[in-house]
LUMDREN-865849 format. One record per atom (N, C-alpha, C): x, y, z. Coordinates in steps of 0.1 Angstrom, whole numbers, padded with zeros to 4 digits, always signed. Layout:
% LUMDREN-865849
XYZ ...
END
This chain:
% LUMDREN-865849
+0244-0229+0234 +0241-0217+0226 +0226-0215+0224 +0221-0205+0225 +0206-0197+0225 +0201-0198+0209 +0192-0204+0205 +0188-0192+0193 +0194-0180+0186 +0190-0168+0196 +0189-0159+0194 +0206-0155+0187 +0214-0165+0196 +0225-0158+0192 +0235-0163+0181 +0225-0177+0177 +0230-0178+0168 +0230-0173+0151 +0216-0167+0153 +0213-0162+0139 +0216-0143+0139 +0220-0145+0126 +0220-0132+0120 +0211-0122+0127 +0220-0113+0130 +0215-0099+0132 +0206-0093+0117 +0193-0089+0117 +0193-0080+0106 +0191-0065+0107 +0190-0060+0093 +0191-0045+0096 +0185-0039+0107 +0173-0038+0109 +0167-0036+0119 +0166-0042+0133 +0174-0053+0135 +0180-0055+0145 +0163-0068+0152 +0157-0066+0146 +0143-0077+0147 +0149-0089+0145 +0143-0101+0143 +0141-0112+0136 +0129-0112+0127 +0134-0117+0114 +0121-0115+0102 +0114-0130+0107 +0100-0131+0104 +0087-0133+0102 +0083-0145+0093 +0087-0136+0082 +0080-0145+0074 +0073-0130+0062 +0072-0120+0071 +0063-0115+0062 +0069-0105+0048 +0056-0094+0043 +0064-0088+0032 +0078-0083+0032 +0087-0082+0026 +0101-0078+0022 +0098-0061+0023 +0105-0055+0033 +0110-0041+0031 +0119-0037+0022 +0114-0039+0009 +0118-0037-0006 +0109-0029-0014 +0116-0022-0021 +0105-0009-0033 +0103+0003-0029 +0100+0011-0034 +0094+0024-0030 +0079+0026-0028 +0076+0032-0013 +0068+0035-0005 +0059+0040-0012 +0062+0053-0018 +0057+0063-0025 +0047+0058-0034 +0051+0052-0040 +0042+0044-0055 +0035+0034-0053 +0037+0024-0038 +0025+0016-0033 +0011+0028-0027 +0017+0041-0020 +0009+0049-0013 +0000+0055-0024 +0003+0056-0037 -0005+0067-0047 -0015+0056-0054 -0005+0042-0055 -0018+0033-0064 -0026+0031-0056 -0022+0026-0043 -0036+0023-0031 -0049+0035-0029 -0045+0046-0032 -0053+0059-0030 -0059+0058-0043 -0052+0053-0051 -0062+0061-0064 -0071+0048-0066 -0069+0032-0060 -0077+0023-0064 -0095+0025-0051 -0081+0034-0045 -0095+0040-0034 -0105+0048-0044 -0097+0060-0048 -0109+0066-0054 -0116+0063-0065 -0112+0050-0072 -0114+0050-0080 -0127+0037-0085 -0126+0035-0069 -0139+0023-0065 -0149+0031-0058 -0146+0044-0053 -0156+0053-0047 -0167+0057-0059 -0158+0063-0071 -0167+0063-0083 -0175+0061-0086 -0172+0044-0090 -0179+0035-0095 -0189+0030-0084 -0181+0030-0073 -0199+0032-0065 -0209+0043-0066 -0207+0053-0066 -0215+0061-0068 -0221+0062-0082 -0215+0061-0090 -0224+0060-0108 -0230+0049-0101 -0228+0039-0094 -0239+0022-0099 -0250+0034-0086 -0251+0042-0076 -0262+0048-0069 -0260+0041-0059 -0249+0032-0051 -0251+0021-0043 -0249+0029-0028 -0250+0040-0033 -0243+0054-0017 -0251+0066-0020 
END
């Protein structure tokens, strides 16, 4: 017997990794990532460093 056939199918039909969990809403990682974006653009600009 192979590996491959012996392990679980997952949803996506891959073999997981190791890496992050496809768990949580997208949405709310996408809006804090953007606003830590803009929100370090700021603060560069008040310190004048741009």
């Amino acid at each position: 017997m192979t590996a491959s056939s012996t392990t679980a199918p997952t949803p996506a039909g891959r073999a997981r990794t190791g890496g992050p969990q496809d768990s949580g809403p997208k949405i709310l990682e996408h809006v804090l990532g953007w606003t830590l974006v803009v929100v370090v653009a700021m603060f560069v600009t008040q310190l004048g460093l741009m």
